[in-house]
C-alpha positions as CSV (number, residue, x, y, z in Angstrom):
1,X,3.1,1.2,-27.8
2,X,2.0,-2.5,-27.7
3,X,-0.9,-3.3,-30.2
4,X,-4.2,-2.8,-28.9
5,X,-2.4,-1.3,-25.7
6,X,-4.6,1.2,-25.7
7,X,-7.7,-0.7,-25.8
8,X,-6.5,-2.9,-23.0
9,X,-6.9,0.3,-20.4
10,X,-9.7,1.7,-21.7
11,X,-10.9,-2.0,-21.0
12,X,-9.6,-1.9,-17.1
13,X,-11.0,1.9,-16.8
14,X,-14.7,0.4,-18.2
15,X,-13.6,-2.3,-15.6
16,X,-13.8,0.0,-12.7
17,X,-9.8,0.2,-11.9
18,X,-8.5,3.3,-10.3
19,X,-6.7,5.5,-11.9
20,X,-3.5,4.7,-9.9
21,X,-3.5,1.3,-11.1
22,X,-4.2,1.6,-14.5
23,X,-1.3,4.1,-14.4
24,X,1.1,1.0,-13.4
25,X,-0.7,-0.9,-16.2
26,X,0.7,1.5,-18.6
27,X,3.9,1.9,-17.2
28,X,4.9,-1.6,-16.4
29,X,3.7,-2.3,-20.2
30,X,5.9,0.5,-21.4
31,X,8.9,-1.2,-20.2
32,X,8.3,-4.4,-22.2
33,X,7.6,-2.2,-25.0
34,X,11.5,-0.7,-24.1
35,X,12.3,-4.3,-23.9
36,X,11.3,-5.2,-27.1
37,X,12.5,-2.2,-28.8
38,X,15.7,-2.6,-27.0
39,X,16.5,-6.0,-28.1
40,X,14.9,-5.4,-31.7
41,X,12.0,-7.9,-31.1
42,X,9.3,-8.4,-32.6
43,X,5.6,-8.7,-30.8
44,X,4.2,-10.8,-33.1
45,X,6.9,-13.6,-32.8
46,X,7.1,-13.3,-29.3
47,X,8.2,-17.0,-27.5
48,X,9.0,-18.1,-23.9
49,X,12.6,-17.3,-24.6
50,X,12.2,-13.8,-25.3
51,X,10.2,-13.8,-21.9
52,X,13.4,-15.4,-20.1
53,X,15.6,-12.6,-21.7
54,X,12.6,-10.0,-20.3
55,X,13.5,-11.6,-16.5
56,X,17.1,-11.0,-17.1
57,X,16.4,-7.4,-18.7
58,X,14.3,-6.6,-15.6
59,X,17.0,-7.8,-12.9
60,X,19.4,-5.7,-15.4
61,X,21.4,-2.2,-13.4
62,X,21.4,-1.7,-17.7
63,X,17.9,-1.7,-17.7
64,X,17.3,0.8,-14.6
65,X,19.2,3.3,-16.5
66,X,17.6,2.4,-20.1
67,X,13.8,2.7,-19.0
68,X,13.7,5.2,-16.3
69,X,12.3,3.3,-13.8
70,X,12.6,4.3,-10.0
71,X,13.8,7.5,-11.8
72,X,17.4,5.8,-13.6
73,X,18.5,4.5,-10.0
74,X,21.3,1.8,-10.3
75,X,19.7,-0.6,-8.2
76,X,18.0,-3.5,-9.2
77,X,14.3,-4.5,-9.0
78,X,13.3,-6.9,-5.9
79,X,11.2,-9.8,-7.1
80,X,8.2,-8.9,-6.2
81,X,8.5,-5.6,-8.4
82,X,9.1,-8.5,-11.3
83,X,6.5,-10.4,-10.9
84,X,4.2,-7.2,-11.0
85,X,5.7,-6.3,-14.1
86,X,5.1,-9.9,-15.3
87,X,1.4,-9.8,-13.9
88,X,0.8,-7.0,-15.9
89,X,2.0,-8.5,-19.3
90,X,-0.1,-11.5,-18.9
91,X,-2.8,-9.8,-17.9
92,X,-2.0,-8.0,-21.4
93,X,-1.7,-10.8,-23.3
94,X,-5.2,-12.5,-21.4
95,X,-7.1,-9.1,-23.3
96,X,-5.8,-9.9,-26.7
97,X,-7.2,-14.0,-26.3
98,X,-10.4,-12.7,-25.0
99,X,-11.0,-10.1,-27.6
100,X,-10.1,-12.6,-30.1
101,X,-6.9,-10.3,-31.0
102,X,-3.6,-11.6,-32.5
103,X,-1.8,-13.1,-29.4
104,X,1.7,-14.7,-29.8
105,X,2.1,-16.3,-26.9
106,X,0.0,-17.5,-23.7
107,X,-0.4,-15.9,-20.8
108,X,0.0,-19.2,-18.7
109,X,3.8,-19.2,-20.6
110,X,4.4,-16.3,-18.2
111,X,5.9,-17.9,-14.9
112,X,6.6,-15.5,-12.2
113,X,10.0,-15.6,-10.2
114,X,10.7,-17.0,-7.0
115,X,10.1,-14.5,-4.2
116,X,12.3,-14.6,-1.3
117,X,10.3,-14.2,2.0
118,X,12.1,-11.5,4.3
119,X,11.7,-11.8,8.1
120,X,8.3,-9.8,8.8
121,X,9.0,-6.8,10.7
122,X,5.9,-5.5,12.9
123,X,6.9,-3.0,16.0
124,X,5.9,-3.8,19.1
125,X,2.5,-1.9,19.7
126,X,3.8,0.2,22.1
127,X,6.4,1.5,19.5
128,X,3.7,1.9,17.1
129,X,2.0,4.1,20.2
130,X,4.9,6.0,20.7
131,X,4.7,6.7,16.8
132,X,1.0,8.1,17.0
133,X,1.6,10.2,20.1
134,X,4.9,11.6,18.6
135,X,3.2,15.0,17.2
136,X,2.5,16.1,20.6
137,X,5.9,15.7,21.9
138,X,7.8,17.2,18.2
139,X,5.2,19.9,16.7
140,X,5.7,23.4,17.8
141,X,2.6,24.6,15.9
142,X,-0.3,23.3,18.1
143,X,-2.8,23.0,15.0
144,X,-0.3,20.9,13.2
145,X,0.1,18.7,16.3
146,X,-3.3,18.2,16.5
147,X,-3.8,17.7,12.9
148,X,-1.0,15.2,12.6
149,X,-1.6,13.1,16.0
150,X,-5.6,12.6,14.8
151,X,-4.4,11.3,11.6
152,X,-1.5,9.0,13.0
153,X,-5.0,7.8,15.6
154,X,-7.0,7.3,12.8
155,X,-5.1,5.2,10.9
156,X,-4.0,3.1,13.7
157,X,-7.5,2.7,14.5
158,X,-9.0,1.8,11.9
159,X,-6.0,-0.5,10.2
160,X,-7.1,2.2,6.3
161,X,-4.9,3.1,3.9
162,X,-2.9,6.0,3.9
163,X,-4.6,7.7,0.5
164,X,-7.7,6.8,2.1
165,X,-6.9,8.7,5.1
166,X,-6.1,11.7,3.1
167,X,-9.3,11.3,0.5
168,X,-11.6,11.1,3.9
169,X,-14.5,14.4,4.0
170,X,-15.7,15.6,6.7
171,X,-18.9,14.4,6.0
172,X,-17.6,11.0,6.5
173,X,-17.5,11.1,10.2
174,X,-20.1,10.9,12.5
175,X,-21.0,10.3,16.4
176,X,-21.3,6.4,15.2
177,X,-17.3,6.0,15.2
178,X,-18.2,4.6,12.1
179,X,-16.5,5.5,8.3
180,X,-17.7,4.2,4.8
181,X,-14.8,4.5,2.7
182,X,-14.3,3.5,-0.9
183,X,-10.7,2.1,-1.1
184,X,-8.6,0.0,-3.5
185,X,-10.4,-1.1,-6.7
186,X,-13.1,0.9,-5.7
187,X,-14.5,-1.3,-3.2
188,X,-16.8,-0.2,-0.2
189,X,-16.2,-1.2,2.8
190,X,-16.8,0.2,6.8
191,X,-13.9,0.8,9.1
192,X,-14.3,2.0,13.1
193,X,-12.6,4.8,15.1
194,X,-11.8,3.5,18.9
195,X,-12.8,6.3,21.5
196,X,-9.6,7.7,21.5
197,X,-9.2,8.0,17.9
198,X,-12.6,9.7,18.1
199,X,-11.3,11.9,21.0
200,X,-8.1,13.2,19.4
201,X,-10.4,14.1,16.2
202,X,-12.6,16.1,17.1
203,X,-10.0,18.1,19.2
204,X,-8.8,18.9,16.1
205,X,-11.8,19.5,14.3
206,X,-12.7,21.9,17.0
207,X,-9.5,24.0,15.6
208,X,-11.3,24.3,11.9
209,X,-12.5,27.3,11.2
210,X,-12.8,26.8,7.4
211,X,-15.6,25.4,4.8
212,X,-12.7,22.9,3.1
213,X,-14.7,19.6,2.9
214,X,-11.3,17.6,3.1
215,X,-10.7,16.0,6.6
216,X,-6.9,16.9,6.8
217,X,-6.3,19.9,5.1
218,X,-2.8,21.8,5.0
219,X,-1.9,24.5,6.4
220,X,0.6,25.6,4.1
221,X,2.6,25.1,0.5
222,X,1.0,26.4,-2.8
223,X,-2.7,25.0,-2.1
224,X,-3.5,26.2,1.5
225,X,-6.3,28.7,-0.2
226,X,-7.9,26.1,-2.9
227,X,-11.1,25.1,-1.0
228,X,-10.6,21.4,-3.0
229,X,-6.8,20.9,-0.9
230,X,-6.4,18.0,1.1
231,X,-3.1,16.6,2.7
232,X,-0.6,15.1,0.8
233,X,0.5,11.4,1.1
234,X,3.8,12.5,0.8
235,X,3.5,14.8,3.5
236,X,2.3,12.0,5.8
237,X,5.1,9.6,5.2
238,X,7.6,12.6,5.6
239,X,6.3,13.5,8.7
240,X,6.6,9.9,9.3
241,X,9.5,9.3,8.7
242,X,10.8,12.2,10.9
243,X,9.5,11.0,14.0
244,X,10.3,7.5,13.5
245,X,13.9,9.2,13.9
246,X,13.5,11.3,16.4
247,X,12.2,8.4,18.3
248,X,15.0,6.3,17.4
249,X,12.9,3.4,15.9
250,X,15.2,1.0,14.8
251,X,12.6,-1.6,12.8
252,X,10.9,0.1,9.6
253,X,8.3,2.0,10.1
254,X,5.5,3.9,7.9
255,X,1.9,4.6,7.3
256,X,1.6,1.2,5.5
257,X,3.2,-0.3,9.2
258,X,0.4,0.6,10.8
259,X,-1.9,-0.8,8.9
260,X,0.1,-3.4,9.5
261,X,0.4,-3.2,13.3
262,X,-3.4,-2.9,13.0
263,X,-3.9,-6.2,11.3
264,X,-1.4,-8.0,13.7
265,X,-2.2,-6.8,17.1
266,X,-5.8,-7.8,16.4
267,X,-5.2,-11.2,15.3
268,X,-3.0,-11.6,18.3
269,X,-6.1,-10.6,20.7
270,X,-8.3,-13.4,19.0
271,X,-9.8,-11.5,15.7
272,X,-11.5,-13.5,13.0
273,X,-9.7,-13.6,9.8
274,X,-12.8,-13.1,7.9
275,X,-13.5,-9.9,9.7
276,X,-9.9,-8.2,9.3
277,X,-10.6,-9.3,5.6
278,X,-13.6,-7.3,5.7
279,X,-12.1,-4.5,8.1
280,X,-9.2,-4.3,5.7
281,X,-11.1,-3.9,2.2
282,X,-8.8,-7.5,1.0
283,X,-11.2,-9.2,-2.2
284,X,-9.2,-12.5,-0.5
285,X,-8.9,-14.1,2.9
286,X,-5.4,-15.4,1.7
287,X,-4.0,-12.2,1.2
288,X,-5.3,-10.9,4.4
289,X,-3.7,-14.4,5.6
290,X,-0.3,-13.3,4.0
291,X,-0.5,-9.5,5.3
292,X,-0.7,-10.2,8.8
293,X,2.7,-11.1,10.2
294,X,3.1,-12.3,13.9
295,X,5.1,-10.1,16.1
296,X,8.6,-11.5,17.3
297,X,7.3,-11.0,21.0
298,X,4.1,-13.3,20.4
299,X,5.7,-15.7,18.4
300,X,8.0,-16.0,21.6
301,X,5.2,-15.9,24.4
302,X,3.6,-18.8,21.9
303,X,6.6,-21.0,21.9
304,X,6.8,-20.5,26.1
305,X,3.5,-21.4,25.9
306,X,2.8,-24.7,23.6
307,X,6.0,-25.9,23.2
308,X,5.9,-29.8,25.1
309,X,9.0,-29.5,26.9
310,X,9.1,-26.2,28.2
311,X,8.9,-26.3,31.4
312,X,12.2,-27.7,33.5
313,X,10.4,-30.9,34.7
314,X,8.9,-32.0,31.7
């Protein structure tokens, strides 16, 4: 363990950090501990060069197999898994400064790597449709149909995260179409159901018959009788992932698409970016800037559109 590592997330949990992320604080810092121990270097003499030979450890197949990341898989890390690593050490090393701890190095010595920007991938909203509706045509049990179409609704909906989804109580929803959710970071925010989201809820909710306070409970595995069970995350994406197939949906699709597709299709129809920051618990405009991709189809219709010599006679 790195010194004072432990201080450094009981400092983030005092801080109001979810458990989830102080988990990849710990993690990500255990593998520059592996790093160090690996290349029998020392903390304390710790220089920009030994960070260059961290970059090169953590594009390493060696290193995969060494640390146990992504579970010993072969393949190496994209560079936006790098730089979270890399976030996290400087955020590390930013502790020890303020705390007036031994520090070898400074944090600003910690460049991140250049990302390469992939072509954004948003389906077409009637694919994403096809996606939500896709219980109804695939479930033989009709309480799992309606289960799983109501969550696919809400989600598109109301643009939330999937382990929000799956932390929503029953007490949450009302007749306003309106849900206060604490998400990421344990921020507060409001996000709205659209009538037909609403409709294909309380369908469902007209199927409960049980005192569970979770929204979307399951209805089977090792858990179905604790009155605390709620549905999985994993179990979302799987189910996910299965209809995406059986629809033959060629462009990558998950839970995290459509939020997505939520963020997109709305700033295509005229949406403030201000209020998708707002609607989609961001702490900055310019991520919500960076999140929300233009579909290929838009991006077409705009170039017919502006473009000064698209028409034939100009």
């Amino acid at each position: 363990m790195l010194p004072y590592q432990d201080d450094f997330l009981l400092h983030l949990q005092a801080g109001n950090y979810s458990a989830r992320t102080i988990y990849n604080y710990e993690r990500d810092l255990s593998v520059f501990h592996r790093f160090l121990t690996d290349s029998q270097f020392e903390f304390p003499r710790l220089t920009k060069r030994h960070i260059t030979y961290y970059k090169a450890y953590l594009s390493s197949r060696d290193r995969q197999t060494a640390s146990g990341v992504h579970g010993g898989d072969s393949a190496t890390l994209d560079s936006r898994s790098i730089n979270r690593m890399l976030s996290a050490l400087r955020s590390y090393l930013k502790y020890l400064i303020d705390m007036d701890y031994p520090c070898p190095l400074s944090p600003d010595a910690i460049q991140l790597t250049k990302t390469t920007r992939k072509h954004p991938q948003v389906a077409e909203l009637q694919t994403l449709t096809n996606l939500v509706e896709a219980p109804s045509l695939f479930e033989s049990d009709h309480e799992v149909a309606l289960r799983n179409r109501a969550m696919l609704e809400v989600l598109l909906a109301t643009g939330m995260r999937i382990s929000e989804l799956c932390n929503l109580k029953r007490t949450q929803i009302d007749d306003s179409g309106r849900i206060f959710i604490t998400g990421k970071g344990r921020k507060q925010r409001f996000v709205y159901l659209t009538d037909r989201a609403t409709q294909h809820l309380r369908t469902y909710l007209e199927t409960r018959n049980d005192n569970a306070p979770a929204l979307f409970i399951p209805y089977a595995g090792r858990n179905v009788n604790n009155p605390r069970r709620h549905i999985s995350t994993n179990y979302v994406q799987e189910r996910i992932k299965s209809y995406r197939e059986r629809l033959s949906i060629n462009v990558p699709t998950s839970a995290h698409s459509l939020r997505h597709g939520f963020a997109t299709y709305l700033a295509e129809a005229g949406a403030n970016p201000a209020a998708l920051q707002i609607l989609l618990g961001h702490e900055s405009l310019d991520t919500t800037t960076r999140y929300v991709h233009a579909s290929d189809r838009y991006a077409e219709q705009t170039h017919r559109k502006y473009h000064p010599k698209a028409k034939p006679n100009d």
